[in-house]
N, C-alpha and C positions, 0 to 999 in steps of 0.2 A: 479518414483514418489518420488519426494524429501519430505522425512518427518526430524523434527526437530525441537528443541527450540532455538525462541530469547531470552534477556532481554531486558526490556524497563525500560529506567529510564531518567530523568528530561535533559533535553541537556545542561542547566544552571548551576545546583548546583551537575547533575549527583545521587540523588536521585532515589531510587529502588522504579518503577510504579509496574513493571509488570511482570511476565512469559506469554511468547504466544507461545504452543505447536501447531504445524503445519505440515500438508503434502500440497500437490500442484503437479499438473501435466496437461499437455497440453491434447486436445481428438480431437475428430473429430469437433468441433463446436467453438475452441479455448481454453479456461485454466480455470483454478478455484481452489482457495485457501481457504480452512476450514482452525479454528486455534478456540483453547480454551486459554481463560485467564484465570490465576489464580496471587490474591494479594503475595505479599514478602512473606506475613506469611500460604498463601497454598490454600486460600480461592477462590470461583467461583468467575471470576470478567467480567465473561462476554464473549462472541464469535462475528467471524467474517466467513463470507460466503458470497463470491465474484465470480462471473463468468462473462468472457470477450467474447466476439464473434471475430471471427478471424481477425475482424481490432481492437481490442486490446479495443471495447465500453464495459460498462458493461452494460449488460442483466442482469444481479439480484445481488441484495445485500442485505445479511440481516446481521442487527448490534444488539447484545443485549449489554446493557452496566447498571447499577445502575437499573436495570427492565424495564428500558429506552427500545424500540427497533425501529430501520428503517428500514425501506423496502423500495429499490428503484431500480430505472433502467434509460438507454438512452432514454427517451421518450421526443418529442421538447426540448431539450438539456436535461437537467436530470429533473427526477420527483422524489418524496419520500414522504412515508409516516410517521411521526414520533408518537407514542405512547408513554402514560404515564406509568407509573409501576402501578398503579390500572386499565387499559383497559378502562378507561371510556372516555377518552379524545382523539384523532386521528387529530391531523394536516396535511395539504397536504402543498406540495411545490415544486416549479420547478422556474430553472432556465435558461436560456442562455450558460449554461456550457461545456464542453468538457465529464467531468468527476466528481469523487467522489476524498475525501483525509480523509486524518485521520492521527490513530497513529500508527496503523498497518503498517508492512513493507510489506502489499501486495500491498497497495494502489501506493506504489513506485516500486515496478514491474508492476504495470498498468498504470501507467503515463509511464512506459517509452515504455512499448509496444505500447502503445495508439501514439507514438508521431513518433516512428522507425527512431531515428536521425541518423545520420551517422558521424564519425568525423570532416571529411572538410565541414558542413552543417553552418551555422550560426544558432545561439539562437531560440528557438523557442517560442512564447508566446502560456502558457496554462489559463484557467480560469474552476477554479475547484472549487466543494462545501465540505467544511469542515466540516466531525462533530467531535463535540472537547467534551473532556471526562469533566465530568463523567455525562452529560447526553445528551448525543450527540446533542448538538446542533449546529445546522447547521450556517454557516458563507462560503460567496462567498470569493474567494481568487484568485491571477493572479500572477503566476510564472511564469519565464522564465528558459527554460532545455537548456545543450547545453549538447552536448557527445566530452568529450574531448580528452579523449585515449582509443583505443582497444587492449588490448594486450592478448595474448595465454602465459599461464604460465605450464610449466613441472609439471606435478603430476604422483603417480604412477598407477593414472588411468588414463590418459592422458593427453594430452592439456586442460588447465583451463582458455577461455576466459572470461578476467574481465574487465569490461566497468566502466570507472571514468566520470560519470555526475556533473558538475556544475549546484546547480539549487539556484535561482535568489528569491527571496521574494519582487514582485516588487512594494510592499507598504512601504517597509521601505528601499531595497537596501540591504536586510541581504542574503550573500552567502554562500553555504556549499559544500560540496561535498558528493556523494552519489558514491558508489562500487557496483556495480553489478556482478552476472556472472550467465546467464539463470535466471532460476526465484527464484533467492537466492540473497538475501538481506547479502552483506558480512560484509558493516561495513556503517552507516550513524549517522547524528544524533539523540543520545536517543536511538540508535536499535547497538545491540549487538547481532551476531550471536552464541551462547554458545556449539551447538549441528549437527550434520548433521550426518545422515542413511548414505543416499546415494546423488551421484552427482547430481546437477543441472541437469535441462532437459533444453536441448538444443533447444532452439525456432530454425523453418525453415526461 
């Protein structure tokens, strides 16, 4: 069970968002990643709680963020429900989507489980729903993944496969690269791995 701290900060100007303290591990029904946020200066800023079902959907997601909180799942492409920070107000919403996104680096261990590319595969189109900080509001968005190298790297606890994704922002054309290895988020944009227990769990 990998537990450990990212940093998050602005991918632009590299701006200090965020600390998200996290464990994560695979089970019998597929994976799920708990993770607490705290601001630069130490403050609660929020949590994330995601679980995938073994083709890589998610079956539950709860977001708290600014008092903000979602609750959603795969339901006819995804459903959610968004709340105010005073409880008085509850939005529904669903889309034609694959999946969820954010600013969590779980969200990108779940796009790629969700997609299981292979290197000689060509690009794959995804159509995901955004909630974007600081009061998660929701935005449909459509990337394209491609997995472009697998490589096993020597450690002193063994072979460390790290997967290098190209993913595609296919509204404006903006590409980046994301590092994977199991469900450890090594290096992308804005995400900063600072901390790690123990090794990545190794998907089958």
């Amino acid at each position: 069970m990998p537990r450990g701290r990212y940093s998050l900060h602005d991918p632009h100007d590299h701006t200090p968002l965020a600390e998200e303290q996290f464990h994560c591990a695979p089970g019998p029904s597929g994976w799920r990643y708990v993770s607490q946020l705290t601001t630069p200066s130490g403050d609660p800023a929020g949590s994330v709680d995601l679980a995938l079902d073994d083709l890589g959907r998610p079956i539950r997601l709860e977001l708290h963020a600014s008092g903000w909180q979602v609750r959603g799942a795969a339901i006819e492409g995804v459903t959610w429900v968004r709340t105010d920070p005073t409880g008085a107000h509850a939005t529904e919403g669903n889309v034609r989507a694959h999946a969820f996104t954010g600013t969590s680096p779980a969200f990108l261990i779940a796009t790629a489980r969700l997609l299981r590319l292979t290197p000689d595969a060509s690009a794959t189109r995804v159509r995901l729903v955004a909630f974007t900080d600081p009061v998660l509001a929701p935005r449909t968005l459509d990337q394209s993944w491609a997995l472009i190298t697998r490589e096993a790297h020597a450690t002193d606890n063994g072979p460390l496969t790290v997967e290098e994704y190209q993913v595609t922002a296919l509204d404006t054309g903006e590409q980046h690269a994301v590092h994977l290895s199991g469900d450890v988020v090594l290096s992308a944009p804005g995400i900063e791995l600072e901390d790690l227990e123990s090794p990545p769990s190794v998907f089958a």
